[in-house]
N, C-alpha and C positions, 0 to 999 in steps of 0.2 A: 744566312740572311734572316732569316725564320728566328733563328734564334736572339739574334741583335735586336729584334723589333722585340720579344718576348723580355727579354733584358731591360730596355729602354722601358717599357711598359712596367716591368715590374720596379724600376725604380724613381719614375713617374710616380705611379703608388706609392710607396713608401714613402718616397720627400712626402706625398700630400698628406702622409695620414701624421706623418712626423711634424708637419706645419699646423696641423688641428688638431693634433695633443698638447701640443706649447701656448697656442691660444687657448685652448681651452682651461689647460693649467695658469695663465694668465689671468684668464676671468676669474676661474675661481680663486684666485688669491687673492685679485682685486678686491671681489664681491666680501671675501673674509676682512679683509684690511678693512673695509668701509665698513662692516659691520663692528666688528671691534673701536672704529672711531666714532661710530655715534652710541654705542651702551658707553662707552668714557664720557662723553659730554651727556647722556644722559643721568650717568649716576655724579658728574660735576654740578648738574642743575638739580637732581635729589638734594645732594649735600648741602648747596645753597640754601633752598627752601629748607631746611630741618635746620640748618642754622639760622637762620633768619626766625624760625618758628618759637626757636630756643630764647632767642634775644627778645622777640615778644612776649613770651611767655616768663621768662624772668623780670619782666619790665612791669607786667599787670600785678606779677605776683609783689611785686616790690612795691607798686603802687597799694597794690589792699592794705598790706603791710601798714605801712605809710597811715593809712584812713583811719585801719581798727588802732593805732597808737594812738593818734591824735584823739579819739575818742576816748580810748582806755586811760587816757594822762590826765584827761578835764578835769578839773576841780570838781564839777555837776555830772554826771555821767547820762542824765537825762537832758539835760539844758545846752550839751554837744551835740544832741541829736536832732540836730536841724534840717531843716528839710533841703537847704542843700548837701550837707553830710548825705542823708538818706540818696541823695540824688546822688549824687558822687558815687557813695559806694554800690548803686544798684549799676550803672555803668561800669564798676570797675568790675563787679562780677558777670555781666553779662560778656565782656571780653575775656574774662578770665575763664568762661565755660567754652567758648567758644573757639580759643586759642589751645583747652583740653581737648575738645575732639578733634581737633586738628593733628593736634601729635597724635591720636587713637588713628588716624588717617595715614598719614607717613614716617610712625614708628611701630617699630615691634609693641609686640602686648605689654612685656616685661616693664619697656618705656614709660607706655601707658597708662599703666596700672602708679607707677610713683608718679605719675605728672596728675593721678586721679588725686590720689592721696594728699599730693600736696596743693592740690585747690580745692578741698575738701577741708585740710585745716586752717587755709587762706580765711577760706569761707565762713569756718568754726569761730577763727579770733574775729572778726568781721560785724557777724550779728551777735556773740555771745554778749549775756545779760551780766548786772554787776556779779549776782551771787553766782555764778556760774566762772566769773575772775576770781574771787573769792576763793570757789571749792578748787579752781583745778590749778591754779598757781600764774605764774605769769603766762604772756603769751607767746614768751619767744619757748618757753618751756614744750607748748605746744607745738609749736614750729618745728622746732630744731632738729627733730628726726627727720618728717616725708620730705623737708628743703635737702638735710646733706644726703640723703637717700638717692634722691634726684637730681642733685648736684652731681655727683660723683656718678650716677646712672649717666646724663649727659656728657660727662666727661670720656668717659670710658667709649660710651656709643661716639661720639665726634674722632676722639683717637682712634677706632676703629679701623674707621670709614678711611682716615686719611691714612692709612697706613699701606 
């Protein structure tokens, strides 16, 4: 009889420690699974925002574009320079600095470093003087390297991510 009850007892035990190992392997899977589903929706809402940041930042950059052309086409290159032109383009750079360190914010250095560069020569065509059009040539001349630099920089970084 002694023994039945030792028997009974001991597999008393066992179920219970076999019932809090299954739970416990339960939780922790859960708790893993739920972790793994909120780093996805958080690196979904990275991805967001760096695209979104991308689209505004090629949008200012297109906009200065835009500015220093219509400047650099005028017949007068002085008599362009109107004070809302001036107005215009101090807003367009002031977005365009500030949509820079943004990428400096939620991209790698490497990013950074070509999104400096190419609102740097935003900037360049932007306020450059005539004789300064003159010595260095056009201004897409100027351009055309930190844009596809950065172009293909974002590219690569977006396919990354989505990959």
């Amino acid at each position: 009889m002694e023994m039945q009850v030792w028997a009974s007892l001991l597999g008393v035990l066992l179920g219970g420690l076999m019932s809090y190992l299954a739970q416990l392997t339960t939780v922790r899977l859960t708790a893993r699974n739920e972790e793994k589903r909120q780093a996805a929706q958080r690196a979904e809402a990275r991805r967001s925002e760096q695209l979104e940041l991308l689209r505004e930042f090629i949008t200012i950059t297109q906009e200065g574009i835009r500015i220093a052309e219509e400047r650099d086409q005028a017949p007068d290159w002085n008599a362009a320079g109107t004070p809302e032109w001036f107005a215009r383009a101090r807003s367009v750079i002031d977005r365009l600095w500030v949509a820079e360190r943004m990428i400096q914010v939620l991209f790698r250095p490497q990013m950074y470093q070509l999104a400096r560069a190419y609102a740097t020569a935003v900037d360049h065509v932007l306020w450059r003087l005539p004789d300064q059009s003159a010595a260095e040539g056009s201004m897409w001349d100027h351009l055309r390297g930190p844009q596809h630099a950065f172009l293909e920089a974002a590219r690569t970084e977006v396919g990354s991510q989505h990959a």
